[in-house]
ROROSE-188494 format. One record per residue (C-alpha): residue number from 1; residue in three letters; x, y, z. Coordinates in Angstrom, 3 decimals. Layout:
REM residues N
+-----+-----+----------+----------+----------+
:   k :   r :     east :    north :       up :
+-----+-----+----------+----------+----------+
: NUM : Ala :        X :        Y :        Z :
...
+-----+-----+----------+----------+----------+
END
This chain:
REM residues 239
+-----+-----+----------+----------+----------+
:   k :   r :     east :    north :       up :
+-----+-----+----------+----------+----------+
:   1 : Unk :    0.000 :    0.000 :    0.000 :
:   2 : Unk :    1.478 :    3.321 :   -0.595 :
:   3 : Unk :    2.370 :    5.825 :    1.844 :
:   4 : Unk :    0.657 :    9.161 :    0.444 :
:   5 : Unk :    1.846 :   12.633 :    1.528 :
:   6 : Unk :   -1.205 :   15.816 :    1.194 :
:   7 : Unk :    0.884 :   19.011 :    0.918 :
:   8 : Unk :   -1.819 :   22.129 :    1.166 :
:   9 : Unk :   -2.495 :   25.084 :    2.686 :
:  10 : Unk :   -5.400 :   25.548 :    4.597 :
:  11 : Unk :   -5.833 :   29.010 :    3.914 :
:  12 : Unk :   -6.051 :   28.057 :    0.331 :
:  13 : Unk :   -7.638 :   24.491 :   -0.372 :
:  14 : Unk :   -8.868 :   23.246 :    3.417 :
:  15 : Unk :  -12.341 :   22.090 :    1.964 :
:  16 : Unk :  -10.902 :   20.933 :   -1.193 :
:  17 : Unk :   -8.345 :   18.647 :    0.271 :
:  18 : Unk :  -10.659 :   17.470 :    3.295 :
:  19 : Unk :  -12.647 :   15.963 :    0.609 :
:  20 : Unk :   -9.588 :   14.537 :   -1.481 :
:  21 : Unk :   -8.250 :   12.653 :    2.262 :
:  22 : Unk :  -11.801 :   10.844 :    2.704 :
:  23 : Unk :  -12.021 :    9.480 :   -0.792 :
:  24 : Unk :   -8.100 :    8.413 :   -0.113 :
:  25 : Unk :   -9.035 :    7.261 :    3.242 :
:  26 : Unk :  -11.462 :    5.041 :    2.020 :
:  27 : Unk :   -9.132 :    3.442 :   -1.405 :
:  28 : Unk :   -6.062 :    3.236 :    0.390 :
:  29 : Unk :   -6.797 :    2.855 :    3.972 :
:  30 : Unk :   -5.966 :    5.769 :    6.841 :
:  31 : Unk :   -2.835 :    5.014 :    8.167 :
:  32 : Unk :   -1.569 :    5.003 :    4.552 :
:  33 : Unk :   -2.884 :    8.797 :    3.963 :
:  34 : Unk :   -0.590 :   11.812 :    5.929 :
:  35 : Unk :   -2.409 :   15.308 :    6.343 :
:  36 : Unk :   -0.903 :   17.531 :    9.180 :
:  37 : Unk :   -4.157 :   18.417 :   11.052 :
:  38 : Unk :   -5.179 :   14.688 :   11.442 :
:  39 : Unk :   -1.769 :   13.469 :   11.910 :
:  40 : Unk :    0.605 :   15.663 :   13.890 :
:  41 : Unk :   -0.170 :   15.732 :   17.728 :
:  42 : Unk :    0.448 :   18.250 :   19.720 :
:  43 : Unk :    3.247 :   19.821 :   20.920 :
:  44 : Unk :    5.102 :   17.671 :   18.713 :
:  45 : Unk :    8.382 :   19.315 :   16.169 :
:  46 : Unk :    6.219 :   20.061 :   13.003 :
:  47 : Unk :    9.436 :   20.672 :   11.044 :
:  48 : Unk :   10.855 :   17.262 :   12.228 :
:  49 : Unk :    7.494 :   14.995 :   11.379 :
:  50 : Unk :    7.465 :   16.747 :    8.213 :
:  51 : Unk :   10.819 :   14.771 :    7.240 :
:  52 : Unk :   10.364 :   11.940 :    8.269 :
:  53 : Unk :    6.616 :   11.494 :    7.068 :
:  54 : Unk :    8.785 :   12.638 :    4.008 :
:  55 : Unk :   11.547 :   10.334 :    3.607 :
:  56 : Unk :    9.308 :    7.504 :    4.194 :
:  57 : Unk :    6.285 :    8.663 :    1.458 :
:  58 : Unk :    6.006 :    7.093 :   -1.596 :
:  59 : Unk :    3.745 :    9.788 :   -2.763 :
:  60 : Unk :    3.035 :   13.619 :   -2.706 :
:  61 : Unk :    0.451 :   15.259 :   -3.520 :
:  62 : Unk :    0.444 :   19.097 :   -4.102 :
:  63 : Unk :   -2.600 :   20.451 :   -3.340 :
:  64 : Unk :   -2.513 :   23.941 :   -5.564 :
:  65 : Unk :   -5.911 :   25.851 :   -5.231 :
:  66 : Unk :   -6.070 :   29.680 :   -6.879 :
:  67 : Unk :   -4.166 :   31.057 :   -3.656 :
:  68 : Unk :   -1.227 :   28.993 :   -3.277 :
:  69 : Unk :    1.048 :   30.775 :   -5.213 :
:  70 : Unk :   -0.254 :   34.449 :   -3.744 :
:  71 : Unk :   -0.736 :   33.574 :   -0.427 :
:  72 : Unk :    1.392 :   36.053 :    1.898 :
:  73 : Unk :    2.461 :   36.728 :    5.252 :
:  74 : Unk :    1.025 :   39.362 :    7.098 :
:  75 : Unk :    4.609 :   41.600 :    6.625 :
:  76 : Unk :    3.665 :   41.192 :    2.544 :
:  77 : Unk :    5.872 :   38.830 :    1.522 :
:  78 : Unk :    4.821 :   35.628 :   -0.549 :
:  79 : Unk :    4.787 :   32.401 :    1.858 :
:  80 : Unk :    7.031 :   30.529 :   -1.382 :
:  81 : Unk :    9.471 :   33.040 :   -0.972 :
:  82 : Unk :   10.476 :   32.699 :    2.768 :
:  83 : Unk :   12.621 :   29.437 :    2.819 :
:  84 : Unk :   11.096 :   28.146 :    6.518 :
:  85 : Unk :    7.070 :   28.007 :    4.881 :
:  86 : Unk :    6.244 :   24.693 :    5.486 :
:  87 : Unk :    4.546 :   24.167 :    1.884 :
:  88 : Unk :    7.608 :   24.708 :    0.494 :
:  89 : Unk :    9.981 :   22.347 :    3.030 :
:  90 : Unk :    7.257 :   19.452 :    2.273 :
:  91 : Unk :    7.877 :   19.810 :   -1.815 :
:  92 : Unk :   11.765 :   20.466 :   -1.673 :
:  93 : Unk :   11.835 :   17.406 :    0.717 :
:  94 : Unk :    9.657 :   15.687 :   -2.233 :
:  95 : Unk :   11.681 :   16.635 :   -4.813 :
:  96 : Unk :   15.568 :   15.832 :   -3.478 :
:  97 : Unk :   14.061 :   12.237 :   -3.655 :
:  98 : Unk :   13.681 :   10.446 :   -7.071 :
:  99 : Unk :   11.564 :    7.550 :   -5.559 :
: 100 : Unk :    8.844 :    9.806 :   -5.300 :
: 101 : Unk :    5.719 :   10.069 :   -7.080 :
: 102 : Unk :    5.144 :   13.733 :   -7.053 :
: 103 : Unk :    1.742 :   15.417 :   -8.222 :
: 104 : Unk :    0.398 :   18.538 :   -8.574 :
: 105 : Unk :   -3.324 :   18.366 :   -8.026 :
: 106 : Unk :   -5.033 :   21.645 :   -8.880 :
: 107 : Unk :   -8.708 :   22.581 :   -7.354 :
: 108 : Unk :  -10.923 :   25.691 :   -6.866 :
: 109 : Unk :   -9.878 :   26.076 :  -10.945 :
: 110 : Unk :   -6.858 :   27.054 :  -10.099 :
: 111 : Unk :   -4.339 :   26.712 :  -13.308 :
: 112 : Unk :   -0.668 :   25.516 :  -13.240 :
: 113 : Unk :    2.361 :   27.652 :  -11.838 :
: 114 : Unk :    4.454 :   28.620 :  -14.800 :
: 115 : Unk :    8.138 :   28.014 :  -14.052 :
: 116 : Unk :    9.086 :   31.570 :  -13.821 :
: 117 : Unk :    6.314 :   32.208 :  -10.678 :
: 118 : Unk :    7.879 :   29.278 :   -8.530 :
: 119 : Unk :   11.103 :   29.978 :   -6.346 :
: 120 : Unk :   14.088 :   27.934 :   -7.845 :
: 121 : Unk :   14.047 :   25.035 :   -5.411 :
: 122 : Unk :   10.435 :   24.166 :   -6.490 :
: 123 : Unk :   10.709 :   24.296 :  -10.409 :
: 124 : Unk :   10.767 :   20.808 :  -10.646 :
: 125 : Unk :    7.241 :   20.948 :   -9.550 :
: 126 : Unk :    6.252 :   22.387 :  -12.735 :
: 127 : Unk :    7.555 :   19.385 :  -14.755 :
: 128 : Unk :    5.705 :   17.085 :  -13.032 :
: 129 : Unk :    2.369 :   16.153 :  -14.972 :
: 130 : Unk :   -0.600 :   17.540 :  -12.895 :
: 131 : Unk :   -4.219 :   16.307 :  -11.958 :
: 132 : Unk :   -6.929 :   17.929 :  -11.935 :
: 133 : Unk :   -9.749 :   17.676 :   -9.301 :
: 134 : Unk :  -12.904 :   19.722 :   -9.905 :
: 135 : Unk :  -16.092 :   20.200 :   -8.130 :
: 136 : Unk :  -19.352 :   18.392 :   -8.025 :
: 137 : Unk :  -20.577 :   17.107 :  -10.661 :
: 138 : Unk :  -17.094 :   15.991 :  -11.644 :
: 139 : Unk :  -15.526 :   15.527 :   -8.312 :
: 140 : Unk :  -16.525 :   11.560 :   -8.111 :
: 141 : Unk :  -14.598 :   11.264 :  -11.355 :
: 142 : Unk :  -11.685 :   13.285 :  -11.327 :
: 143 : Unk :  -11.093 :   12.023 :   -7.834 :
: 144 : Unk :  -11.354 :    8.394 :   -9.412 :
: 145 : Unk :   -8.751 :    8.857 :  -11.751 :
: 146 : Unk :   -6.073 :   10.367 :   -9.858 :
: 147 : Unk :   -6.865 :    6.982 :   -7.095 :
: 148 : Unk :   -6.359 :    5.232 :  -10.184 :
: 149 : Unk :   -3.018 :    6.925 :  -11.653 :
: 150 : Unk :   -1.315 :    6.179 :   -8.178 :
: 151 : Unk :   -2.460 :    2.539 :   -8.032 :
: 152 : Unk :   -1.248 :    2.052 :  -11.185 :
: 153 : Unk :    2.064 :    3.629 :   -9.985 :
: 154 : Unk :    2.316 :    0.883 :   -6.879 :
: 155 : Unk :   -0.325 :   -2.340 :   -7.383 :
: 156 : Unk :   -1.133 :   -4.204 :   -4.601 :
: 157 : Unk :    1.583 :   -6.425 :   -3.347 :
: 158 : Unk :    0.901 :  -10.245 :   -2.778 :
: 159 : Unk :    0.413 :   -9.880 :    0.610 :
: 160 : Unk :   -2.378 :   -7.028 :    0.592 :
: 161 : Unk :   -4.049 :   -9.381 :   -2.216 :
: 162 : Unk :   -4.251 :  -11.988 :    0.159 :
: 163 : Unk :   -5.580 :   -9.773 :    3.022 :
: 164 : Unk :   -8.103 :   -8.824 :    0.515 :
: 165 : Unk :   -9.358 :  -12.540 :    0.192 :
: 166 : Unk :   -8.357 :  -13.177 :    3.580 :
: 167 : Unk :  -11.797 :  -14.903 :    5.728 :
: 168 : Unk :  -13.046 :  -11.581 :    7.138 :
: 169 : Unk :  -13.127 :  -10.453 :    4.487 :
: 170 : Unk :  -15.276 :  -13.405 :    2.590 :
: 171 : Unk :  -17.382 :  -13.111 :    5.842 :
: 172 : Unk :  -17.537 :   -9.218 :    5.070 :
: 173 : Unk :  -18.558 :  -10.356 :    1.346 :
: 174 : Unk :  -21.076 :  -12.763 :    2.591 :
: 175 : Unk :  -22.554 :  -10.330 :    4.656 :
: 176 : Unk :  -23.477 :   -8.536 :    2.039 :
: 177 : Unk :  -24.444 :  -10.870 :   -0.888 :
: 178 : Unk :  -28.238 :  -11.269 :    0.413 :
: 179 : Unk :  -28.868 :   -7.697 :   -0.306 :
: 180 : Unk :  -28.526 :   -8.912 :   -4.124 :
: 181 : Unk :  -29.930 :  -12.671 :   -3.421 :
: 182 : Unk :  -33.281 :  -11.680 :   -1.585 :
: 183 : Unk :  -34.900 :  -10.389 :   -4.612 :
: 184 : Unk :  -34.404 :  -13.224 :   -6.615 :
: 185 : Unk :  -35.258 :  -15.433 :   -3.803 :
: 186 : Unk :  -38.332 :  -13.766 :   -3.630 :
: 187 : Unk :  -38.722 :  -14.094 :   -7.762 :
: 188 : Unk :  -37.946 :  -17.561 :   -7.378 :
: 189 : Unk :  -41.070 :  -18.069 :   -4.711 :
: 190 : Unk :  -43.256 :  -15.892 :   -6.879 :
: 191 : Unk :  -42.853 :  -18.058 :  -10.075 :
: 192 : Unk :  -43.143 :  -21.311 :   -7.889 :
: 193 : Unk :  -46.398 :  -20.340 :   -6.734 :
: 194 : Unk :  -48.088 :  -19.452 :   -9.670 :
: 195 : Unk :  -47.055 :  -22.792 :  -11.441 :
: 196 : Unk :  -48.279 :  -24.916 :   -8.356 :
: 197 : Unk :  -51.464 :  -23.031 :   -9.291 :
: 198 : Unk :  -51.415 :  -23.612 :  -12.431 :
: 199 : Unk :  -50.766 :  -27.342 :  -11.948 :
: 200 : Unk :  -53.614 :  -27.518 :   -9.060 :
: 201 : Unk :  -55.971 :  -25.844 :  -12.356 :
: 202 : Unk :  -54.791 :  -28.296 :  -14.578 :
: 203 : Unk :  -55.396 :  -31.567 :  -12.195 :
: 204 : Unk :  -58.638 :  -29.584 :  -11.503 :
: 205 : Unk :  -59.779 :  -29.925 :  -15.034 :
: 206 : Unk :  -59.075 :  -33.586 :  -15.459 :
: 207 : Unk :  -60.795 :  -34.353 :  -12.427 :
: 208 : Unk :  -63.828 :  -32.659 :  -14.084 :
: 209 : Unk :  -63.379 :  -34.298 :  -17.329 :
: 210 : Unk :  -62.697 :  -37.594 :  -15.429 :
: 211 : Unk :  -66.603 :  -36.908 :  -13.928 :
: 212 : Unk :  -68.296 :  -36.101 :  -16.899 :
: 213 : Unk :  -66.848 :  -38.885 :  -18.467 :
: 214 : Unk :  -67.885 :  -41.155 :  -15.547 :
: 215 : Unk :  -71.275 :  -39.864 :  -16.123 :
: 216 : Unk :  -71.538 :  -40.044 :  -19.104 :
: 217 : Unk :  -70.549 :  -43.724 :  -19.191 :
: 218 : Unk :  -73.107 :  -44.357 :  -16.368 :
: 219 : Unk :  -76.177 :  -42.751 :  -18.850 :
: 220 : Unk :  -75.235 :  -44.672 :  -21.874 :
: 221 : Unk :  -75.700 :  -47.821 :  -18.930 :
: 222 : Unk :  -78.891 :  -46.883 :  -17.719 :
: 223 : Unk :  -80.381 :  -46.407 :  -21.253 :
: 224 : Unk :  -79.241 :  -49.697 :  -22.447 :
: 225 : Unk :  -80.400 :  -51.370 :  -19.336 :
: 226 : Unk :  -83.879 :  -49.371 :  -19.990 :
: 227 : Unk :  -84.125 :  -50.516 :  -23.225 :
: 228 : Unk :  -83.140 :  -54.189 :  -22.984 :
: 229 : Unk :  -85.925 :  -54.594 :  -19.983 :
: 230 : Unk :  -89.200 :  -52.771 :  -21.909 :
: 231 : Unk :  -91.674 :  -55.766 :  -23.798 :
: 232 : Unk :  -91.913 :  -56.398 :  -27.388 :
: 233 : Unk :  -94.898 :  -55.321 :  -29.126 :
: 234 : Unk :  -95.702 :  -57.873 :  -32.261 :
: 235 : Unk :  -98.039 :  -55.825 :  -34.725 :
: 236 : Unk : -100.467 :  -58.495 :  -36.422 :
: 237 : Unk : -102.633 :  -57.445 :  -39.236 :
: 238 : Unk : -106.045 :  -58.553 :  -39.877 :
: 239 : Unk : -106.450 :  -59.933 :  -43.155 :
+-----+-----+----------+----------+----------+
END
């Protein structure tokens, strides 16, 4: 499973990437997923959990909305260009190791940096190919294919396959297959009750014809019977 890295500010893209660490949360699992405000206790070194979280990410994702490259201090000067901003220690730290998957995802519409507006250390950013994640109605979708771009990046491993099939999960899988079965079960009932009518209609109607028949054979009886027993009349004519 990879280790993913959210780089943002949340004076720029706090809803944005709130939204981007559920849907992660929920394809990757959340121990896999770092994001500062969920992550970092306190009173612990911010700058020193930033490294390590770092050097151990297999990911990073740059969360760029329209303010992240104008956000400024309250002196005036642009957050990139002071050299202890913490968006731009996570990104160098990204981009000193080759390992990483690096990728700019851009939301609120916010367009790509052009080389010239980043500070040196973080030009490399703008060579890395981008995603972009949009609002509802194309959130589901955008935020799809970016899942899909990093699993593509790092598969499962053999041993996360297995945990996948492993018997709590079957049990999970179980769990949940009547929600599709019941319906058909209750097809299946439906269509063997009205042929057990049918068949009770059908063995109704032969035991009908079986009577009239019956009765039929007994008045044929009777009227030969009737007929055999009534005297012979001999007409004789009188010359």
């Amino acid at each position: 499973m990879p280790r993913i890295f959210i780089s943002y500010r949340r004076s720029d893209s706090a809803a944005a990437t709130g939204r981007i660490y559920d849907r992660l949360c929920t394809a990757f699992g959340e121990t896999a997923i770092f994001k500062d405000v969920d992550v970092i206790p306190a009173g612990a070194n911010y700058p020193s959990l930033l490294n390590e979280a770092i050097a151990r990410c297999d990911v990073l994702l740059a969360i760029i909305g329209s303010h992240w490259l104008t956000a400024a201090e309250s002196n005036g000067q642009r957050r990139l260009d002071n050299s202890d901003d913490f968006v731009r220690i996570e990104i160098e730290a990204a981009l000193k190791r080759d390992a990483v998957l690096i990728i700019p995802v851009l939301v609120d519409d916010a367009a790509m940096p052009s080389v010239g507006d980043l500070p040196e250390s973080l030009r490399g950013l703008y060579y890395r190919n981008g995603a972009i994640v949009r609002n509802d109605p194309d959130f589901n979708r955008d935020i799809a294919r970016l899942i899909t771009t990093i699993r593509d990046h790092y598969p499962p491993t053999d041993e996360e396959l297995q945990a996948s099939l492993s018997p709590q999960s079957a049990a999970t899988a179980a769990a949940a297959k009547p929600k599709f079965v019941l319906p058909w079960t209750g097809i299946l009932v439906g269509v063997l009750i009205v042929i057990g009518v049918l068949a009770a209609l059908r063995l109704m109607d032969r035991v009908i014809e079986r009577i009239n028949d019956n009765n039929a054979t007994a008045t044929t009886i009777m009227l030969t019977k009737t007929a055999s027993s009534s005297p012979e009349f001999t007409v004789t004519s009188t010359p």
